[in-house]
N, C-alpha and C positions, 0 to 999 in steps of 0.2 A: 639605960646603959646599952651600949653595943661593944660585940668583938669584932677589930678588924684585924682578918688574915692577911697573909702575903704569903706567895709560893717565890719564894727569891731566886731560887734555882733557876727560874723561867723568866727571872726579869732581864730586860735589856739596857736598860738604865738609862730612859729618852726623856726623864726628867721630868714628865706629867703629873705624876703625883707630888711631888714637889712643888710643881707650880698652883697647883688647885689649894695643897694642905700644908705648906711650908713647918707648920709648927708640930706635925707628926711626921714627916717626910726627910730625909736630905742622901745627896748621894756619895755615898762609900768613897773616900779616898783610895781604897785597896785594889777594889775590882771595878769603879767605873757602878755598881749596882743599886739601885737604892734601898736605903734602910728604914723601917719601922721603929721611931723611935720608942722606946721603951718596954718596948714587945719582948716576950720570953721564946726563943727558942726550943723546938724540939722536930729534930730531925733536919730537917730543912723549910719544914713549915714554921714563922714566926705570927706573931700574934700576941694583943692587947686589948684591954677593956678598958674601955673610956666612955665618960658624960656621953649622952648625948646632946650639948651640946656641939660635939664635932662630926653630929651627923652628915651636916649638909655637904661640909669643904671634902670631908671624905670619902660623899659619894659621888661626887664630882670627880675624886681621884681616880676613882674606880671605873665612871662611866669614860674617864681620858686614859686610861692602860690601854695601850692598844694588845697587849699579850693577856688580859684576862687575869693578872697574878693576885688580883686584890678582891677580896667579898668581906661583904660587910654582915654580919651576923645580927639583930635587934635580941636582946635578950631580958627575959620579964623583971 
């Protein structure tokens, strides 16, 4: 299993993550920003536990953010 965060506040919404992870990814019609599908909120930080399975596509998001908003947590 892994957590992956998102600091959204700091994204710019250049659509990388999206393109690496379509199926955890898409961008916000509201503000242009991208969002973490299925992620819980709190604060401004969002965040979700998934397979890992979506290790790979997700770290791929994360190495294409160019703002750093996304980390990937491995947890036991």
């Amino acid at each position: 299993m892994i957590r992956i965060v998102q600091l959204r506040d700091k994204c710019i919404g250049c659509n990388a993550c999206v393109e690496a992870a379509h199926t955890r990814w898409r961008i916000s019609r509201k503000d242009g920003k991208s969002v973490l599908i299925g992620a819980v909120k709190n604060k401004n930080v969002h965040s979700v536990i998934v397979g890992d399975d979506e290790l790979i596509e997700n770290m791929q998001a994360l190495r294409n953010c160019p703002t750093r908003v996304i980390q990937i947590i491995k947890l036991k």
